[in-house]
FIBA-641949 format. One line per field, with one value per residue (C-alpha): x negated, y negated, z; residue in three letters; residue number from 1. Coordinates in nm, 2 decimals. Example, Ala and Ser with C-alpha at 12.3 -4.5 7.8 and 13.67 -1.06 7.14 Angstrom:
% FIBA-641949
xx	[-1.23  -1.37]
yy	[0.45  0.11]
zz	[0.78  0.71]
r	[ALA  SER]
k	[1  2]
***
This chain:
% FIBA-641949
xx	[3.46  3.40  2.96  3.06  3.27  3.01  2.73  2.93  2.99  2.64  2.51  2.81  2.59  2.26  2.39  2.56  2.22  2.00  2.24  2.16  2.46  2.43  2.68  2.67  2.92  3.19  3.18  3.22  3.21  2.88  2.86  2.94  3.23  3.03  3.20  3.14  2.98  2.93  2.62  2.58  2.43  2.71  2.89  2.57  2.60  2.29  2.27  2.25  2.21  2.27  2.12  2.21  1.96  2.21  2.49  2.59  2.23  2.10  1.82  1.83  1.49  1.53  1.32  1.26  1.61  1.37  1.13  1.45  1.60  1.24  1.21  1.50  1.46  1.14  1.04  1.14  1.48  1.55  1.80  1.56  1.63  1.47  1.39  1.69  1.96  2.21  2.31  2.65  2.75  3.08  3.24  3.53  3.70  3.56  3.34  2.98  2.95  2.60  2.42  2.03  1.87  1.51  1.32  1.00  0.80  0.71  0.51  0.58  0.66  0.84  0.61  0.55  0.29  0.13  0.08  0.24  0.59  0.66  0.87  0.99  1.12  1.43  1.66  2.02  2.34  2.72  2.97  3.35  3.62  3.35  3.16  2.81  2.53  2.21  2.00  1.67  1.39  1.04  0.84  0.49  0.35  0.32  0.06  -0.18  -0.23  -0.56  -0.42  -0.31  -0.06  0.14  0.21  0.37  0.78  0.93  0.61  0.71  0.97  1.18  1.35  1.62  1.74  2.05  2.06  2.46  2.57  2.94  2.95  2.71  2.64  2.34  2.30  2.07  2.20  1.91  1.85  1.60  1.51  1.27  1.15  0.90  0.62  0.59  0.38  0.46  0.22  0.34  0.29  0.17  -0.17  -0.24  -0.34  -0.66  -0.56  -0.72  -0.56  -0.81  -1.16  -1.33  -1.70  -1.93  -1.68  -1.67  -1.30  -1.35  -1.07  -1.23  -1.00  -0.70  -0.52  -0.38  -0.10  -0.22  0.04  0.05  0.34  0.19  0.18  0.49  0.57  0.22  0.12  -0.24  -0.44  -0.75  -0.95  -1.34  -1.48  -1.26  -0.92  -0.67  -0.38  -0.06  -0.36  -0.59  -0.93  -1.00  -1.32  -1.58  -1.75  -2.04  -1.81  -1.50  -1.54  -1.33  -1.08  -0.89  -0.68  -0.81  -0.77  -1.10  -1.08  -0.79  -0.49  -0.30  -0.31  -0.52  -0.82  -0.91  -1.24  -1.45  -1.74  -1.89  -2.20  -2.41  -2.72  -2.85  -3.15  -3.19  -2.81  -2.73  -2.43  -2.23  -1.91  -1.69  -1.39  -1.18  -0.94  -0.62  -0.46  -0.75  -0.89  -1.22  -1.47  -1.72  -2.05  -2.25  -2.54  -2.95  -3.03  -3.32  -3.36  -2.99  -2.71  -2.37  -1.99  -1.70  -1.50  -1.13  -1.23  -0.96  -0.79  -1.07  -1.22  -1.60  -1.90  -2.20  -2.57  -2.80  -3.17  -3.12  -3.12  -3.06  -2.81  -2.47  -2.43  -2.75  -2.75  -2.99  -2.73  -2.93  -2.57  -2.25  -2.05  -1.73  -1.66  -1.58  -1.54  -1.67  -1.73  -1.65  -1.89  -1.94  -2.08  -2.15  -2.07  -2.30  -2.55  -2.91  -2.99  -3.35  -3.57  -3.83  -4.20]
yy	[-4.47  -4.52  -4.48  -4.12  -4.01  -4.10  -3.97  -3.63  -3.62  -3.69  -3.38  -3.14  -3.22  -3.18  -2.84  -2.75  -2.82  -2.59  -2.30  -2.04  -1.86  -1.47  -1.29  -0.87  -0.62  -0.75  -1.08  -1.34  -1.68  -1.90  -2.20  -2.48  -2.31  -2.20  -1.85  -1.49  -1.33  -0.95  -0.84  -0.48  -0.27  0.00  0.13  0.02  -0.27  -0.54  -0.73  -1.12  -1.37  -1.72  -2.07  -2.43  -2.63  -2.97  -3.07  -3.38  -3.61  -3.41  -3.19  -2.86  -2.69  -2.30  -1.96  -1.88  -1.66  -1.35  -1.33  -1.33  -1.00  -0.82  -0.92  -0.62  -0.42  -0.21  -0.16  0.17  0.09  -0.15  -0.09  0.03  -0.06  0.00  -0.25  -0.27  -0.24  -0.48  -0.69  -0.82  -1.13  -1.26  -1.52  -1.49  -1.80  -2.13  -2.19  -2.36  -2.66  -2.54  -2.23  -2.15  -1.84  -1.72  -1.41  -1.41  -1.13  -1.11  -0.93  -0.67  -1.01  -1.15  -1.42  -1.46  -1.18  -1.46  -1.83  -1.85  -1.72  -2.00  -2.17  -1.79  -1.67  -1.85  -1.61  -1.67  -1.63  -1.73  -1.73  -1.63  -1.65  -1.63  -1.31  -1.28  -1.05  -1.00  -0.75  -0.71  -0.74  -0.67  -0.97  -1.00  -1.17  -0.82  -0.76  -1.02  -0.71  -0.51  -0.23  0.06  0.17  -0.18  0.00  0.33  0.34  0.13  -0.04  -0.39  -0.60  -0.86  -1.15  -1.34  -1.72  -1.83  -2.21  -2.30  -2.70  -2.79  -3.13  -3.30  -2.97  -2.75  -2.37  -2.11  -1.71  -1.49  -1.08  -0.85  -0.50  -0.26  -0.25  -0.20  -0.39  -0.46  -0.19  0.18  0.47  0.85  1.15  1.26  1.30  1.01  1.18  1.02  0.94  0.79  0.44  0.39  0.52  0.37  0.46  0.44  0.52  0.40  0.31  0.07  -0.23  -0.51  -0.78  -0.61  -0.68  -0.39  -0.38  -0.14  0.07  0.12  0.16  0.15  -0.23  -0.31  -0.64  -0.72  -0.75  -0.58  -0.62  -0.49  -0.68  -0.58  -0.84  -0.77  -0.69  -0.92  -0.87  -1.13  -1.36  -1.37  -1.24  -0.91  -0.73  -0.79  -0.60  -0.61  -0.43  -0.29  0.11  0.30  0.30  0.51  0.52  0.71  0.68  0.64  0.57  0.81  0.56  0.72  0.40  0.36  0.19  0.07  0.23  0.15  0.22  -0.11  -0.24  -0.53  -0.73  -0.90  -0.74  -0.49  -0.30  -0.10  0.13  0.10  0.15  -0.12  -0.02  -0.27  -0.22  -0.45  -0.39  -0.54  -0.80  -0.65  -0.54  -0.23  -0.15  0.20  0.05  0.15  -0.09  -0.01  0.33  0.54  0.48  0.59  0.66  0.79  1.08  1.31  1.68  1.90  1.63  1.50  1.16  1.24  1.05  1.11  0.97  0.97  0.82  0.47  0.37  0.78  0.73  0.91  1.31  1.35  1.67  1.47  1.41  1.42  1.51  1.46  1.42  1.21  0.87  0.74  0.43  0.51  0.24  -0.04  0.07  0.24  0.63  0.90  1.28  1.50  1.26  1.22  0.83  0.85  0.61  0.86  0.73]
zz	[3.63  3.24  3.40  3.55  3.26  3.02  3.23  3.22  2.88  2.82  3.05  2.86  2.58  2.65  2.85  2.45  2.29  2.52  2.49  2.21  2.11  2.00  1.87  1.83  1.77  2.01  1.81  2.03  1.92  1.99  2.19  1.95  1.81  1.50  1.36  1.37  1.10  1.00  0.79  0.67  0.40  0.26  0.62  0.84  1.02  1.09  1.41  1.40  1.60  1.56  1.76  1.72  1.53  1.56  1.67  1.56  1.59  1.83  1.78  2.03  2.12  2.13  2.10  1.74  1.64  1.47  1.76  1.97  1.80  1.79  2.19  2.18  1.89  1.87  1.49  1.50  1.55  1.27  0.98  0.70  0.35  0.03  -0.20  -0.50  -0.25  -0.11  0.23  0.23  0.45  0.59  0.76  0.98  0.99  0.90  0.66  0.63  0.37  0.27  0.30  0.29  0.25  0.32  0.36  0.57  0.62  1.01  1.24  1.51  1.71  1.53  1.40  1.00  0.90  0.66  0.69  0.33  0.49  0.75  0.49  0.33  -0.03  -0.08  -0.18  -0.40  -0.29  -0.35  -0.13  -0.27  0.00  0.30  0.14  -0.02  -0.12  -0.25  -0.38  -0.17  -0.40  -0.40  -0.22  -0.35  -0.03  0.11  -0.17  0.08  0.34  0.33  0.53  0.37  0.65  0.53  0.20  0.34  0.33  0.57  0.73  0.64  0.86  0.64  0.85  0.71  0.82  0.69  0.70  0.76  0.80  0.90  0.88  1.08  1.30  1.20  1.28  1.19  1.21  1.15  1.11  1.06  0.89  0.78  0.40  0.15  0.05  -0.33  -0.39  -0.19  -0.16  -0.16  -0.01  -0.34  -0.47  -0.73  -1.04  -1.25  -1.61  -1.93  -2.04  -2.37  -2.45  -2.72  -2.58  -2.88  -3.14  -3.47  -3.44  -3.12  -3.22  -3.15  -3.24  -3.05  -2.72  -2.61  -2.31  -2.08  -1.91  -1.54  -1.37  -1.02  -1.05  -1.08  -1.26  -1.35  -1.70  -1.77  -2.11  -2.24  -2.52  -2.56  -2.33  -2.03  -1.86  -1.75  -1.50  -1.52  -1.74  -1.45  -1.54  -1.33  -1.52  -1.78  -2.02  -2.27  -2.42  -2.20  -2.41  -2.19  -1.87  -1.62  -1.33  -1.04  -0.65  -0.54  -0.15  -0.06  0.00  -0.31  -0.48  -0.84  -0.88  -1.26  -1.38  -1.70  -1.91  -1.99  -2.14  -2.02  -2.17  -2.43  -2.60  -2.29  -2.27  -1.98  -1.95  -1.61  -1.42  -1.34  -1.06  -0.91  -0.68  -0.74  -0.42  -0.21  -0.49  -0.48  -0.75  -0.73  -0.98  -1.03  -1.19  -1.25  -1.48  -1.75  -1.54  -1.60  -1.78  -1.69  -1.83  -1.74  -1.89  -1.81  -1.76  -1.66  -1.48  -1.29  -1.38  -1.42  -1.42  -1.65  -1.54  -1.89  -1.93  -1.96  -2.32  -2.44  -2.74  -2.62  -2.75  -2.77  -2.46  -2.24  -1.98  -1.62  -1.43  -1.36  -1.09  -0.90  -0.78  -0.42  -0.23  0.14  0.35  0.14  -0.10  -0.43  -0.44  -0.70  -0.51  -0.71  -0.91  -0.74  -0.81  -0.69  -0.94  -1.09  -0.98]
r	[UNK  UNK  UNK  UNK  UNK  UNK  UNK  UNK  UNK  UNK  UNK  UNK  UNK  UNK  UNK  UNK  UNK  UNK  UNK  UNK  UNK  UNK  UNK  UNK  UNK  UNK  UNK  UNK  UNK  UNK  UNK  UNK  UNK  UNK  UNK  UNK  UNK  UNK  UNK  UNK  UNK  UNK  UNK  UNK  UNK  UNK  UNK  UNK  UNK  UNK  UNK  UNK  UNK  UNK  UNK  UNK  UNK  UNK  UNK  UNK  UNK  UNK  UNK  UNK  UNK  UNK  UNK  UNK  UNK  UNK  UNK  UNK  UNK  UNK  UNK  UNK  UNK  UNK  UNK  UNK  UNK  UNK  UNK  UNK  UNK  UNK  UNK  UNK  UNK  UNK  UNK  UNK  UNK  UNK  UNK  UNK  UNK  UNK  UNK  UNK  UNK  UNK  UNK  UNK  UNK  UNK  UNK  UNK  UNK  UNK  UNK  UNK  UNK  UNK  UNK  UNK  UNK  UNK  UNK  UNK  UNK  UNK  UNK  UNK  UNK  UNK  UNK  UNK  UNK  UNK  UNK  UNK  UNK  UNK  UNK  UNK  UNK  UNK  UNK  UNK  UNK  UNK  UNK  UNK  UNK  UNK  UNK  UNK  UNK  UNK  UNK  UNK  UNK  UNK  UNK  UNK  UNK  UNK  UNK  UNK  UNK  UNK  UNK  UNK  UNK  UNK  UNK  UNK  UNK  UNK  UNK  UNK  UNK  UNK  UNK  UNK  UNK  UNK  UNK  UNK  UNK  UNK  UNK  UNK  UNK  UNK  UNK  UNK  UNK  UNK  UNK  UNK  UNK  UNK  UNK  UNK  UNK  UNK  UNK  UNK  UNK  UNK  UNK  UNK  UNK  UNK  UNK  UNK  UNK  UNK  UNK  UNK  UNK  UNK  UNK  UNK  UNK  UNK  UNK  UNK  UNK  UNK  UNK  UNK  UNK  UNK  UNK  UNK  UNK  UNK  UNK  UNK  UNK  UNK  UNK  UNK  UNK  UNK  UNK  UNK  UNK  UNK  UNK  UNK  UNK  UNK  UNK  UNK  UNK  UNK  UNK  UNK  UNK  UNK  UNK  UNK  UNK  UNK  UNK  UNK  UNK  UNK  UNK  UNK  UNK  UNK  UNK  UNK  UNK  UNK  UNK  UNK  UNK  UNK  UNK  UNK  UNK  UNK  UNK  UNK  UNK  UNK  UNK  UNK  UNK  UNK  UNK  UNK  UNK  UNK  UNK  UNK  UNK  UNK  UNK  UNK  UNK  UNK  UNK  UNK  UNK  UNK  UNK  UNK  UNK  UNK  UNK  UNK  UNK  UNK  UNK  UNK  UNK  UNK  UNK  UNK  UNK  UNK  UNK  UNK  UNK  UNK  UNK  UNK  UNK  UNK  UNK  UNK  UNK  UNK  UNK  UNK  UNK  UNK  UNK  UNK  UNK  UNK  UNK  UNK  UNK  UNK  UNK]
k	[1  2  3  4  5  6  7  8  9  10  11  12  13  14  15  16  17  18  19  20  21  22  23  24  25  26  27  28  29  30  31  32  33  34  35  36  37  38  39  40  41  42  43  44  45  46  47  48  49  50  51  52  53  54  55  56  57  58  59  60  61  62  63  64  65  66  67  68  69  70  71  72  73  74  75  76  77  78  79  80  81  82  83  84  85  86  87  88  89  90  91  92  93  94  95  96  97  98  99  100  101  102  103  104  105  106  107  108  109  110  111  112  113  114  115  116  117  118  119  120  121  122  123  124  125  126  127  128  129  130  131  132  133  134  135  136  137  138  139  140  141  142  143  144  145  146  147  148  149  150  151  152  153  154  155  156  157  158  159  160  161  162  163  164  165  166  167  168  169  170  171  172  173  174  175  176  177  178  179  180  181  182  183  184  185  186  187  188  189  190  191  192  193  194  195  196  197  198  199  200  201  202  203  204  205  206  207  208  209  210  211  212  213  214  215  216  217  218  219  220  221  222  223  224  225  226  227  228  229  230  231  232  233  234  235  236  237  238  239  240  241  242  243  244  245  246  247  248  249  250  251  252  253  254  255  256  257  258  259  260  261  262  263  264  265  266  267  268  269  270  271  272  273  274  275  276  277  278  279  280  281  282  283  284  285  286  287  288  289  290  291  292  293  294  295  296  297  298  299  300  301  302  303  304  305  306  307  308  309  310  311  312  313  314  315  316  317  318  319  320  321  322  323  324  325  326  327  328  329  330  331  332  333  334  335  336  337  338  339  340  341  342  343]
***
């Protein structure tokens, strides 16, 4: 008799562990007694689910709870919320002894987007009286895509694990929304703008460090000293010297690329263009060495490039031509300047 009811207890058990609760809006409680909770943002409410990680020192094997909610949620139909507003959570009933939040940024599947998210952004939050929020801020892993479409409003998918032990018993209750990425493109056409230009003046500061202001980066600190630019201390483009730079979308994703006048050489100088593009990491030149020169200028709101005789002293009415910058195909072109080597 004591065999039997032991062998019971111990398949009541393992049937416990293999269950995965869920709980929606009618707010039933989960297998394992753990509670209900509601999570919104302002009067929208955010469907949860929860599954048992351990109960007691047992360890349960189940789906993955945010591939579970996108197996019935399409994208589309996600909660969206913007970056700089708030999720609220509550408990209804009794109370976890520790909590753990983390935000991972997940594909269309469910899976993390990034093989830096599996362990997620931990995220702060305090619990008074069963209730807690947090602020949704920007996550600069979404900075690591080289599609543009991942930047547009709403293209990136945020899951959330909140990590809850009673006792000995483990459980995991997990959501998911749409957001922003770190960094957002508009509708709007980026304008091209002049952050210094010091090309060939008398006036050029060369022991200075000068901040230089863009906005479109949000949080990261860029600065300009003659040799080169740096963006949160990290060494982004280099200069023989740095004369000039602007801001200017060059590859039609609405998003700035840096462009300078630089020199290089020693003995034999050549003017050039520098552009790098801080949203993919990558680097261009627009370079003729010992053949044409070239700088960059703001005419009428239009960043314009100037291609001179190589070593003609600026001002001096020899330009060959001008014309615009683009980046087609991955690579650097000039729309309007013939670069044909004269024989």
């Amino acid at each position: 008799m004591i065999k039997k009811t032991a062998l019971l207890l111990a398949i009541s058990m393992l049937f416990a562990m293999l269950l995965v609760g869920c709980a929606n809006e009618t707010g039933s409680l989960t297998v394992g007694g753990f509670p209900k909770i509601k999570v919104y943002s302002g009067n929208t409410d955010i469907e949860w689910v929860v599954g048992m990680n351990r109960l007691g020192n047992a360890q349960t094997d189940r789906e993955d709870n945010l591939i579970g909610i996108i197996k019935d949620n399409a994208p589309g139909d996600l909660v969206y919320l913007k970056n700089g507003e708030s999720i609220t959570i509550e408990f209804d009933g009794k109370l976890p002894d520790t909590v753990k939040l983390t935000e991972h940024i997940i594909k269309a599947d469910g899976s993390a987007k990034y093989t830096t998210e599996h362990k997620g952004t931990a995220i702060d939050i305090a619990f008074k009286k069963g209730k807690g929020s947090f602020v949704i801020e920007k996550n600069y892993a979404t900075a690591l895509s080289s599609n543009s479409a991942d930047y547009a409003p709403g293209a990136t998918i945020k899951g959330y694990r909140l990590l809850c032990n009673f006792g000995t018993d483990e459980c995991e209750y997990a959501f998911v929304i749409r957001g922003d990425a770190a960094f957002t493109m508009t509708a709007e056409t980026f304008a091209p703008r002049e952050l210094l230009n010091y090309f060939y003046n008398d006036h050029m500061p060369w022991d200075s460090v000068i901040d230089l202001d863009i906005p479109e980066f949000e949080g990261i600190k860029f600065k300009w000293t003659f040799e080169k630019i740096t963006a949160n201390g990290e060494d982004i483009l280099f200069g023989m010297p740095v004369w000039s730079v602007y801001l200017a979308d060059l590859n039609g994703d609405n998003l700035p690329e840096i462009c300078a006048s630089t020199s290089f050489g020693s003995g034999i100088v050549d003017n050039r263009i520098i552009v790098y593009d801080y949203f993919n990491k990558k680097s261009y030149e627009l370079s003729d060495r010992m053949v044409y020169d070239y700088s960059l200028s703001l005419e009428n709101g239009k960043l314009v490039v100037k291609q001179t005789a190589y070593n003609e002293p600026p001002g001096t009415g020899k330009d060959r031509g001008t014309g615009s910058l683009a980046i087609i195909n991955d690579e650097l072109a000039t729309v309007g300047i013939d670069r044909i080597k004269p024989e």
